[in-house]
C-alpha positions in Angstrom: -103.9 9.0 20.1 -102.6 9.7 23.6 -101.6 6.5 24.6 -99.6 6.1 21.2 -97.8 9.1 22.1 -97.1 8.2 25.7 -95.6 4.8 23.8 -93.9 6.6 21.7 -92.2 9.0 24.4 -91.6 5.7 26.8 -89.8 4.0 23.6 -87.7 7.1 23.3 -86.8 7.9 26.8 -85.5 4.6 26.7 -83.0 4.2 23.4 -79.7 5.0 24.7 -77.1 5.9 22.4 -74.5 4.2 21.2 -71.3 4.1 23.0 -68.8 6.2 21.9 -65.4 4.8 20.8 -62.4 4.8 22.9 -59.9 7.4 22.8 -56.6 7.2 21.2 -54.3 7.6 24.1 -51.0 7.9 23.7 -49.0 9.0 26.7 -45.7 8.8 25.5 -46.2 9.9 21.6 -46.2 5.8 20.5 -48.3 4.8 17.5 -51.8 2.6 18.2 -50.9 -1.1 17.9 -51.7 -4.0 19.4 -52.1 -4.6 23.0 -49.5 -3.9 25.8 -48.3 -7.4 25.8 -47.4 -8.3 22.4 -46.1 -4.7 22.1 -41.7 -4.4 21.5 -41.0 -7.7 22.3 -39.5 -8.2 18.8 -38.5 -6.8 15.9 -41.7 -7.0 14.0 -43.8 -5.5 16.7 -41.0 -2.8 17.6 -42.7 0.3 19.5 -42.8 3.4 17.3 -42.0 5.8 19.3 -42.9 9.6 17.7 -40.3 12.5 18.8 -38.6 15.4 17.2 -34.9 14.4 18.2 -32.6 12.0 20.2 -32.9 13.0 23.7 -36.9 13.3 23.5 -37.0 9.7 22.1 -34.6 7.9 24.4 -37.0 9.8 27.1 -40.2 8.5 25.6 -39.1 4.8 25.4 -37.9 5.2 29.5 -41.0 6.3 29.9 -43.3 3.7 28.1 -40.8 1.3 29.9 -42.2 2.2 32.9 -45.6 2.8 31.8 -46.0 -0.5 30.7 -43.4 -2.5 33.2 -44.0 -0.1 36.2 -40.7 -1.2 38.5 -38.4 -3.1 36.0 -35.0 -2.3 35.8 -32.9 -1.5 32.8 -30.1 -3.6 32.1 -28.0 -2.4 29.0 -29.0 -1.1 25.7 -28.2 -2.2 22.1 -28.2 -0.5 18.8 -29.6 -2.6 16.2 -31.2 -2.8 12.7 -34.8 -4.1 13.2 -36.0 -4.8 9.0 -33.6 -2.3 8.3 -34.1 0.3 10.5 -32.3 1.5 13.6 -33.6 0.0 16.1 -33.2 0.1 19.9 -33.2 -3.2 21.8 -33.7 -2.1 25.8 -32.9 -5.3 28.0 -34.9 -5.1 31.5 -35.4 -6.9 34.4 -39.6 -6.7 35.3 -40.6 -5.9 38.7 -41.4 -10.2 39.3 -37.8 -10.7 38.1 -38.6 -11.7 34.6 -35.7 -10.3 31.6 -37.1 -9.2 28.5 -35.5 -7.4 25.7 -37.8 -4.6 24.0 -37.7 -3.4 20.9 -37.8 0.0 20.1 -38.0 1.6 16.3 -36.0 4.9 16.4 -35.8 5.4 12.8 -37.6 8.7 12.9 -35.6 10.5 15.4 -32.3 8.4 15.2 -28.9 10.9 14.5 -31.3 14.0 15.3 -30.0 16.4 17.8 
């Protein structure tokens, strides 16, 4: 009977428990979507960026710009419909030199001030 228990307690002792699931981060008040690099670089995978007026989001997409391209550059800036919502499309230079326009969707903070 002692043994058994011994097994028992050695079985135990050595379960571990599951790992827990990853947090949802979101530094800048963006929606969870797909990995970084597929993320804004067109209209269908515009970054939804959460804010309560203009000036907070045109803050929160500089700074998921540089979360996600630390160094790059901002070129000039584009208001756009992206499936028929405003839409900001940021042009940037990356840190290696590389231009990419991001997309951002601004339709729920757009004309708030």
């Amino acid at each position: 009977m002692r043994a058994a228990a011994a097994v028992a307690l050695l079985f135990a002792a050595c379960a571990s428990a599951p790992p827990a699931p990853p947090p949802d981060v979101r530094p800048t008040g963006g929606r969870p979507s797909p990995p970084t690099a597929a993320r804004g670089l067109s209209c269908d995978s515009a970054v939804v960026i959460d804010a309560r007026n203009e000036d907070e989001g045109i803050k929160r997409e500089y700074a998921w710009i540089g979360e996600n391209y630390p160094g790059a550059k901002r070129e000039s800036q584009d208001l756009l419909q992206c499936n028929d919502k405003p839409a900001d499309a940021i042009h940037i230079v990356t840190a290696n030199g590389q231009k990419i326009t991001l997309y951002f969707d601004i339709s729920g903070w757009f004309g708030k001030y």
